[in-house]
TIZA-792333 format. One record per residue: residue number from 1; x, y, z negated of N, C-alpha, C in turn. Coordinates in steps of 0.2 Angstrom, whole numbers, plus 5000, padded with zeros to 4 digits. Atoms other than C-alpha are relative to their C-alpha. Layout:
<pts>
+-----+------+------+------+------+------+------+------+------+------+
| num |  npx |  npy |  npz | capx | capy | capz |  cpx |  cpy |  cpz |
+-----+------+------+------+------+------+------+------+------+------+
| NUM |    X |    Y |    Z |    X |    Y |    Z |    X |    Y |    Z |
...
+-----+------+------+------+------+------+------+------+------+------+
</pts>
This chain:
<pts>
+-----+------+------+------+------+------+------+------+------+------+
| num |  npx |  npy |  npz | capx | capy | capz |  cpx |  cpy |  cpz |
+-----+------+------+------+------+------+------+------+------+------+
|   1 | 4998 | 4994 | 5003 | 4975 | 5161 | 4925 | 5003 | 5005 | 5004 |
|   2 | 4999 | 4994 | 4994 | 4983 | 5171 | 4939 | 4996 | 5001 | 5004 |
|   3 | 5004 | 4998 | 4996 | 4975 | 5180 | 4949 | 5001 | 5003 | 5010 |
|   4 | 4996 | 4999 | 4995 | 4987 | 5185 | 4965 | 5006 | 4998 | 5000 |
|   5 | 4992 | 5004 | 5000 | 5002 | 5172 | 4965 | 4999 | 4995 | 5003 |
|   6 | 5001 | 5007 | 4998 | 5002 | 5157 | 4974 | 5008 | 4995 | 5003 |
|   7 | 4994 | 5001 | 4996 | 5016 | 5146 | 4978 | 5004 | 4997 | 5005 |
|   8 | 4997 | 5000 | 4994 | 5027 | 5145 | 4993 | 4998 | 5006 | 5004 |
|   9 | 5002 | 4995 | 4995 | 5021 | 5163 | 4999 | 5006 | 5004 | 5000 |
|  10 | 4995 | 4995 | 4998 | 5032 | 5178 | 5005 | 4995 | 5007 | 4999 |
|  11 | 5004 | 4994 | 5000 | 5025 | 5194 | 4998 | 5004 | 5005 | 5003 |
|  12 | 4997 | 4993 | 4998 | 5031 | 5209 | 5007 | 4999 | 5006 | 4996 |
|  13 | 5000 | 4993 | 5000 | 5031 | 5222 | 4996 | 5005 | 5001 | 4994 |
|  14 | 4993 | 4996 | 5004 | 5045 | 5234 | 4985 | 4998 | 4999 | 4991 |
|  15 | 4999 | 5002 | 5006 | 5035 | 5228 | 4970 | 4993 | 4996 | 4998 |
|  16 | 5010 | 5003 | 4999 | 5020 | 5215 | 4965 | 4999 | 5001 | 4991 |
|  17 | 5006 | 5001 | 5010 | 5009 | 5217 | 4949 | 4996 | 4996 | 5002 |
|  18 | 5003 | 5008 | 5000 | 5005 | 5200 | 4945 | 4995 | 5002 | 4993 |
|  19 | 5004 | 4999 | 5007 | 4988 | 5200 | 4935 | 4999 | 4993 | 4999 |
|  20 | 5002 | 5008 | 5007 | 4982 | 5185 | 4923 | 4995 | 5003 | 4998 |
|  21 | 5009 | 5001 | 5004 | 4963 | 5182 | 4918 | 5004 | 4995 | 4992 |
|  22 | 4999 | 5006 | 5004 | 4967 | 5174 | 4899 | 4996 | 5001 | 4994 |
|  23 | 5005 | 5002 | 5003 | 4955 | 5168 | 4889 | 4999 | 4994 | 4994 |
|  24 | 5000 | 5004 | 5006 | 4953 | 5157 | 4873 | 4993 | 4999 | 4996 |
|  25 | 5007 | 5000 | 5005 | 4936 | 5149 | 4864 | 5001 | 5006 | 4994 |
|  26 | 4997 | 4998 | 5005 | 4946 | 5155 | 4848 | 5002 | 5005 | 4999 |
|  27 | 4995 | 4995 | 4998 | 4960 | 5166 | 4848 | 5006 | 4999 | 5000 |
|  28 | 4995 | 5002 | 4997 | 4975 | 5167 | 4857 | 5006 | 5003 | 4995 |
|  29 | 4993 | 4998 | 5006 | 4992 | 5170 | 4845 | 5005 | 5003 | 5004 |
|  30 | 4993 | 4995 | 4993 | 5004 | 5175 | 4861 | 4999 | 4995 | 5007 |
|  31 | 4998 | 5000 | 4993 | 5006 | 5174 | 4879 | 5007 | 5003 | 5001 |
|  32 | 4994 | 4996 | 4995 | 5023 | 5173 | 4888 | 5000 | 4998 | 5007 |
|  33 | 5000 | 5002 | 4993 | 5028 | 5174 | 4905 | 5010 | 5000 | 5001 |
|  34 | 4993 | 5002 | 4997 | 5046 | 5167 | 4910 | 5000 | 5002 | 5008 |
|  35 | 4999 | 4998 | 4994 | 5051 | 5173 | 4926 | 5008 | 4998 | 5001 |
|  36 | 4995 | 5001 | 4995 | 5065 | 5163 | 4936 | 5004 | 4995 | 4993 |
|  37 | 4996 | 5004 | 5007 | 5074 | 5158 | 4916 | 4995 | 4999 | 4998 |
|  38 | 5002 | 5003 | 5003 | 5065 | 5147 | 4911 | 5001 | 5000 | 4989 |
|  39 | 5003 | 5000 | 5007 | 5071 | 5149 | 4893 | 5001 | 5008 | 4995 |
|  40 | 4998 | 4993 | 5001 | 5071 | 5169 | 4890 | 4992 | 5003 | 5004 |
|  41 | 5005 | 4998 | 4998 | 5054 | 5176 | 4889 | 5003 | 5008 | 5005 |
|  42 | 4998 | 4993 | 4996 | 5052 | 5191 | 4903 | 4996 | 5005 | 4997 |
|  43 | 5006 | 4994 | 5002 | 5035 | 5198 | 4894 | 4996 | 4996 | 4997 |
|  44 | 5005 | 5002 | 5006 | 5025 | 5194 | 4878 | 4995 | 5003 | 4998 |
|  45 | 5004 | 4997 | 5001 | 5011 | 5198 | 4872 | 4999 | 4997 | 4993 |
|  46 | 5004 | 5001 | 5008 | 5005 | 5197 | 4851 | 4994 | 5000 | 5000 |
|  47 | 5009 | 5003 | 5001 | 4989 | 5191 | 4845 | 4997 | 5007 | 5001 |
|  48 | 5000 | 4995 | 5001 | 4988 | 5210 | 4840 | 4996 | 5003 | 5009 |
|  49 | 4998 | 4995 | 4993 | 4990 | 5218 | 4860 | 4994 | 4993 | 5003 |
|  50 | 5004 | 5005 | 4998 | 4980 | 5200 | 4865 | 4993 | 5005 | 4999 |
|  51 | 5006 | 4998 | 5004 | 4965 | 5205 | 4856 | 4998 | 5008 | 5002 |
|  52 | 5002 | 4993 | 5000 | 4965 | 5223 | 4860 | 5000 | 5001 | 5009 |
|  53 | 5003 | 5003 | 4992 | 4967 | 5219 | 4881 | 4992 | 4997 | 5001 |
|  54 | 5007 | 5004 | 4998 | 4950 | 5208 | 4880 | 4996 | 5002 | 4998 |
|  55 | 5005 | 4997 | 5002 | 4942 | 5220 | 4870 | 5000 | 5006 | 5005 |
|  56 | 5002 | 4994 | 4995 | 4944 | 5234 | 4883 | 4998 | 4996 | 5006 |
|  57 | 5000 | 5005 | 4996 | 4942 | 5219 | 4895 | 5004 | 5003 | 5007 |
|  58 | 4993 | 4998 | 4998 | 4960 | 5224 | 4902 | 5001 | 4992 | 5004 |
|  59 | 4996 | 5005 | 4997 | 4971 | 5214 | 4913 | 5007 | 4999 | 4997 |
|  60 | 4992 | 5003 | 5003 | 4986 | 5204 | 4907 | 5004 | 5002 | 5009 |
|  61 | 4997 | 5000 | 4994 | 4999 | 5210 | 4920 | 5008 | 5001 | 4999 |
|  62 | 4991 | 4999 | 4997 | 5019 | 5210 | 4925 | 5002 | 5003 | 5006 |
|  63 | 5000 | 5001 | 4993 | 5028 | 5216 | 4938 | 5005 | 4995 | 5003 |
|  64 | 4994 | 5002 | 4996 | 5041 | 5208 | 4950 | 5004 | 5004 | 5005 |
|  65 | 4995 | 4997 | 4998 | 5055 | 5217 | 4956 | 5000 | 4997 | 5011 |
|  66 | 5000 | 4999 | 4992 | 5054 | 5217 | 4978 | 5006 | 4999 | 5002 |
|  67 | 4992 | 5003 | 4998 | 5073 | 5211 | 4980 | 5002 | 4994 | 4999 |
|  68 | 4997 | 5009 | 5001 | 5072 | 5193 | 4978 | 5003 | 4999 | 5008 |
|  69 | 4996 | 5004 | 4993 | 5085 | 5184 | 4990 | 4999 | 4994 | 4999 |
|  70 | 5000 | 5005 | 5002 | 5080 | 5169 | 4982 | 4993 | 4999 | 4997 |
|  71 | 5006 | 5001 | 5004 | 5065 | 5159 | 4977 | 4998 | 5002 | 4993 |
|  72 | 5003 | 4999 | 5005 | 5056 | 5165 | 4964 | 4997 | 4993 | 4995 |
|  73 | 5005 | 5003 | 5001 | 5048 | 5154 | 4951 | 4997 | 5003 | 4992 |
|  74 | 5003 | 4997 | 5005 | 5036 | 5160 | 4935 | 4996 | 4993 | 4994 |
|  75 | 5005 | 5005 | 5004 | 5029 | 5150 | 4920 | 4998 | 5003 | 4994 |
|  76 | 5006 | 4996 | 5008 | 5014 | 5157 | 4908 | 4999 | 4994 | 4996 |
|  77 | 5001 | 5006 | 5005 | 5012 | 5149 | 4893 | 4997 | 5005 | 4995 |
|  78 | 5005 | 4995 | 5007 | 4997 | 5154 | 4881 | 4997 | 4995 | 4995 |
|  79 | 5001 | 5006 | 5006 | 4995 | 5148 | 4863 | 4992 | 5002 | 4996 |
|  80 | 5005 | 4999 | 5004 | 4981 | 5148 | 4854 | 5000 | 5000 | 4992 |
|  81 | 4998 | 5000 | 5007 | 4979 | 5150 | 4834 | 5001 | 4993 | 4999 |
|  82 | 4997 | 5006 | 5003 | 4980 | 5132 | 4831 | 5006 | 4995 | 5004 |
|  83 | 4994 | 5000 | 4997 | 4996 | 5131 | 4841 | 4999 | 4993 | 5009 |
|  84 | 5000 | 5003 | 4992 | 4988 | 5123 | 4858 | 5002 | 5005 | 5005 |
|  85 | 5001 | 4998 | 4994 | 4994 | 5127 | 4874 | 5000 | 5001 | 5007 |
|  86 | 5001 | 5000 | 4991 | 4990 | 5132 | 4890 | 5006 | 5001 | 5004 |
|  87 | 4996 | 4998 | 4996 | 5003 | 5131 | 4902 | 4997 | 5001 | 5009 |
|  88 | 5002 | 4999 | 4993 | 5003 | 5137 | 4922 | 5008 | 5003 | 5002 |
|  89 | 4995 | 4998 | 4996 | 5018 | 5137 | 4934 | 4999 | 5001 | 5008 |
|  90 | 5000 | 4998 | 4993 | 5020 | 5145 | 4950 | 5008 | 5000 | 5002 |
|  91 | 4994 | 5003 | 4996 | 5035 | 5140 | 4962 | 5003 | 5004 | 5006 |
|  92 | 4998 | 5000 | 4988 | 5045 | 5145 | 4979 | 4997 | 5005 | 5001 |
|  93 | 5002 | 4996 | 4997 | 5038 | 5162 | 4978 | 5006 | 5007 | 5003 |
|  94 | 4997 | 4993 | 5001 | 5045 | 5179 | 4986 | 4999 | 5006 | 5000 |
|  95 | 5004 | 4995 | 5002 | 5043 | 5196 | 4983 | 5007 | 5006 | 5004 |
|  96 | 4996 | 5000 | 4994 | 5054 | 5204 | 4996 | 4997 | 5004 | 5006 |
|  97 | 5000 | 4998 | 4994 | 5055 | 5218 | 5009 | 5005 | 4999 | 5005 |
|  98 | 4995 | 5001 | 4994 | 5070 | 5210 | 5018 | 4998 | 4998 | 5005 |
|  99 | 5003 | 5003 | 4994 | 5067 | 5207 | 5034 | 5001 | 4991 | 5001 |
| 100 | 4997 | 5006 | 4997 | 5078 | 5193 | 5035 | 4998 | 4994 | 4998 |
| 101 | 5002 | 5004 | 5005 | 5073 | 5184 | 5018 | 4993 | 4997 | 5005 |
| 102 | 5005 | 5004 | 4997 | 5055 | 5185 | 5025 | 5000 | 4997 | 5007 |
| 103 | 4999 | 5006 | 4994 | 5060 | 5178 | 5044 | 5001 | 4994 | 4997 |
| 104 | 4997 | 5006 | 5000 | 5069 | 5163 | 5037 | 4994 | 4997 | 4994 |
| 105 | 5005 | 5002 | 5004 | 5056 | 5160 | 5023 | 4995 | 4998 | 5003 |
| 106 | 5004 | 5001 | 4995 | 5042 | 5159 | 5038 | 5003 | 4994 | 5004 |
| 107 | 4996 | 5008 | 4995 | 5047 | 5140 | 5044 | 4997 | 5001 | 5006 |
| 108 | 5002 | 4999 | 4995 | 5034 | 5141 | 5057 | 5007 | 5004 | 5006 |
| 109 | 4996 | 4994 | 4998 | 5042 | 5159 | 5064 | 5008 | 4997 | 5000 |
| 110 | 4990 | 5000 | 5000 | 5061 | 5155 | 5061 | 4999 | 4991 | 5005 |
| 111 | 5000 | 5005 | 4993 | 5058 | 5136 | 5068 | 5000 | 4999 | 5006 |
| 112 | 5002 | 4998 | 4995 | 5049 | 5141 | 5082 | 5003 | 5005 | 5005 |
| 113 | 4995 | 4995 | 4994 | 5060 | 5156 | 5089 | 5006 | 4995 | 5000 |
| 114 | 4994 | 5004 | 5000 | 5075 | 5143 | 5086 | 4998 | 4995 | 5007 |
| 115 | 5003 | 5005 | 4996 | 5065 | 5130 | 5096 | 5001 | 5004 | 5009 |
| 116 | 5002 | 4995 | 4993 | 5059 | 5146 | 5110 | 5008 | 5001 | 5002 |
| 117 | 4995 | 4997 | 4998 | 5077 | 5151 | 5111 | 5005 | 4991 | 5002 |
| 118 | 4997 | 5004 | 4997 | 5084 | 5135 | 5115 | 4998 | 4994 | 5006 |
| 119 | 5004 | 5001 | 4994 | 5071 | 5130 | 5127 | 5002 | 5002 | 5007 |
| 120 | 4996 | 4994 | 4995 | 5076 | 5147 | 5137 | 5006 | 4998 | 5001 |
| 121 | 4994 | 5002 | 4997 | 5094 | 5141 | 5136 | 5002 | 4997 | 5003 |
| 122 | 5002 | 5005 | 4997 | 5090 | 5125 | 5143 | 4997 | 5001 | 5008 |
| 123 | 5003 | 5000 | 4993 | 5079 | 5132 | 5157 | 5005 | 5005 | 5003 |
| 124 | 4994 | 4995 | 4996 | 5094 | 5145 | 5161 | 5006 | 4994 | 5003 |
| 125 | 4994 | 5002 | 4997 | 5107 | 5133 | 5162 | 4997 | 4994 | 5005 |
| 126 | 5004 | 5005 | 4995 | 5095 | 5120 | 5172 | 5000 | 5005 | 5005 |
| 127 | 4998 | 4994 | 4995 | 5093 | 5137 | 5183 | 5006 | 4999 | 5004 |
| 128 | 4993 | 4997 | 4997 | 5112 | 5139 | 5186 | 5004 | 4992 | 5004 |
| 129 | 5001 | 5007 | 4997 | 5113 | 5120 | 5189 | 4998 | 5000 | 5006 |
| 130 | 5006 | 5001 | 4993 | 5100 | 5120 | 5203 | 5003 | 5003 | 5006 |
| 131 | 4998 | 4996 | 4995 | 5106 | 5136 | 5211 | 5008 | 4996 | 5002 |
| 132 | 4994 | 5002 | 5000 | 5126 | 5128 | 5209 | 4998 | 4994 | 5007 |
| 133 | 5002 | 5006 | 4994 | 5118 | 5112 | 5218 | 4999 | 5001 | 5006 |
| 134 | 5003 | 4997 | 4995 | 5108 | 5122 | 5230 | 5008 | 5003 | 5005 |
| 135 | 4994 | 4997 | 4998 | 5127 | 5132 | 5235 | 5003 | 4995 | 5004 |
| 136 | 4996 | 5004 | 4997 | 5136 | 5117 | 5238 | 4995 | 4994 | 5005 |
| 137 | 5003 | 5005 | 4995 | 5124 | 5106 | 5249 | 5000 | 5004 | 5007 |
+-----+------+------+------+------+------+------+------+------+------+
</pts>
């Protein structure tokens, strides 16, 4: 169903438009999209507004606000006229131009400079050792 979300990613940017491919043999009666509350739709759609989207053959789209300091998560749910539905949830995403959010959310990056800086502190003070040792002999 989505087309640009995936999750555990860090989107960089000040605002994403999430599209959705949605489709039904039949006919769809509504699409919501819950963003983060789970029980408080963010954005619906009527059979009405459905049907006239795939007749232009349009995109189902939302946006997401670029100030997340905390995981995002999003869940589509789309029904059909005889009340089936399709569900799809996305997780752990963010959408975010803070530098910091995106550093720490980068396990790799944030691990790694933690590791690199404590290696350097290590080979410093192994240095002032050496030289200390070197003074007094």
């Amino acid at each position: 169903m989505v087309a640009n979300l995936e999750n555990g990613v860090t989107y960089a940017l000040d605002r994403m438009t999430i599209k959705m491919a949605i489709s039904d043999n039949l006919l769809l009666s509504s699409v919501m999209v819950y963003l983060d509350d789970y029980n408080t739709p963010y954005k619906t759609w009527t059979a009405e507004e459905i049907e006239a989207i795939i007749a232009e053959n349009g995109e189902f789209t939302f946006d997401v606000s670029g100030d997340s300091t905390r995981a995002h998560k999003v869940k589509i749910v789309g029904v059909d006229a005889a009340g089936n539905e399709q569900t799809e949830e996305i997780t752990d995403f963010f959408v975010t131009t803070n530098i910091w959010v995106r550093y720490y959310n980068n396990k790799v990056l944030f691990f790694g400079s933690i590791g690199g800086v404590i290696i350097f502190a290590g080979f410093i003070i192994s240095l002032i050792v050496w030289k200390n040792k070197k003074k007094t002999k």
